[in-house]
N, C-alpha and C positions, 0 to 999 in steps of 0.2 A: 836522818832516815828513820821511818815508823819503822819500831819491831813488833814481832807479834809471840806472844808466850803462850802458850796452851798449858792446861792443867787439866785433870781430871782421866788420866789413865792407869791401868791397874789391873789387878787380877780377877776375874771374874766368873764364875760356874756356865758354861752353857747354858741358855734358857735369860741367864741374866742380863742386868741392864748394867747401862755406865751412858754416865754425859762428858762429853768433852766439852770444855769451854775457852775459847780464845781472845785476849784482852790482844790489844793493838796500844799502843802506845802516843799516839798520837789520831790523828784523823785523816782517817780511810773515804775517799772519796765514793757519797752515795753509788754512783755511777758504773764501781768496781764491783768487781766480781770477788767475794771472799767464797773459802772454800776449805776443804779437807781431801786432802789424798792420803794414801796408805802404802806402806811397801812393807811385804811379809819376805823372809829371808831367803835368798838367792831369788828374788823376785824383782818386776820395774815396778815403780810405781806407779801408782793408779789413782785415777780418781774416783771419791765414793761420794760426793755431794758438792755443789754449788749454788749461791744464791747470788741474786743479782739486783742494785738498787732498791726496791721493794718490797722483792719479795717473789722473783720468779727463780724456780728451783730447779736442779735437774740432779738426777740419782743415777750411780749406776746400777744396773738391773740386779744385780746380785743384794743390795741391801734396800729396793726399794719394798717398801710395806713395813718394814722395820725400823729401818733409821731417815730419823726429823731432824732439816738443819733449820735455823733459824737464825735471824741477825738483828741486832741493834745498834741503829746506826747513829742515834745518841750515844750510847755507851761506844761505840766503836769495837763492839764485841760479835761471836759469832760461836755457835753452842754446836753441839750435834748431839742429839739422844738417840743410844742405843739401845734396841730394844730384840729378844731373843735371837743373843749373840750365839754365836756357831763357831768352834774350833777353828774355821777357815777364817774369820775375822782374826784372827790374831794377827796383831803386824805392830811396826811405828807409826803411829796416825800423823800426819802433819799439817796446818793450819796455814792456808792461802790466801794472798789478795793479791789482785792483778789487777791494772788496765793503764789508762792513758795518761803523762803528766803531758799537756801540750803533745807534741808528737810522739815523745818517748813511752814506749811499751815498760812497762815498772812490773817485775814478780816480786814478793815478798814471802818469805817463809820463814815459818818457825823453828824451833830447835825440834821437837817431834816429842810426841808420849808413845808410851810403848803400853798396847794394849794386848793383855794375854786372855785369852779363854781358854778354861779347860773341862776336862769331861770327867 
């Protein structure tokens, strides 16, 4: 089974940036959907970016103009750059890839980074 590790979360000033980046451990089928979700405490989770195949993206409204995800599907990796982060961003980020083996629907997730801002 591919895992996926995320790295790159931490403490950061409001205003500030931070990149997350997520290594996959094997090979993620072009075709899937990788991605980051977020869940901040006593909250559901959420999605905050997805790429798909190529390179077609979708943001949720709250971090679009801010945060860029990007994926390499050589490397089997998939990044997200943050960029002036806001106190509401604070949550566990989590690192997603989804789609089809054959018929079966496959979700993969990561252990999560915890991304804090503060003011």
């Amino acid at each position: 089974q591919v895992q996926l590790v995320e790295s790159g979360g931490g403490l950061v000033q409001a205003g500030g940036s931070l990149t997350l980046s997520c290594a996959a451990s094997g090979s993620v089928p072009i075709p899937w959907a990788m991605g980051w979700y977020r869940q901040a405490p006593g909250k559901q989770r959420e999605l905050v970016a997805t790429i798909v195949g190529r390179g077609s993206t979708n943001y949720a409204d709250s971090v679009k103009g801010r945060f860029t995800i990007s994926r390499d599907n050589a490397k089997n990796t998939v990044c997200l750059q943050m960029n002036s982060l806001k106190p509401e961003d604070t949550a566990v980020y989590y690192c997603n890839a989804e789609g089809y083996s054959g018929f079966l629907r496959t979700q993969l997730w990561g252990q999560g980074t915890q991304v804090t801002v503060w003011t």
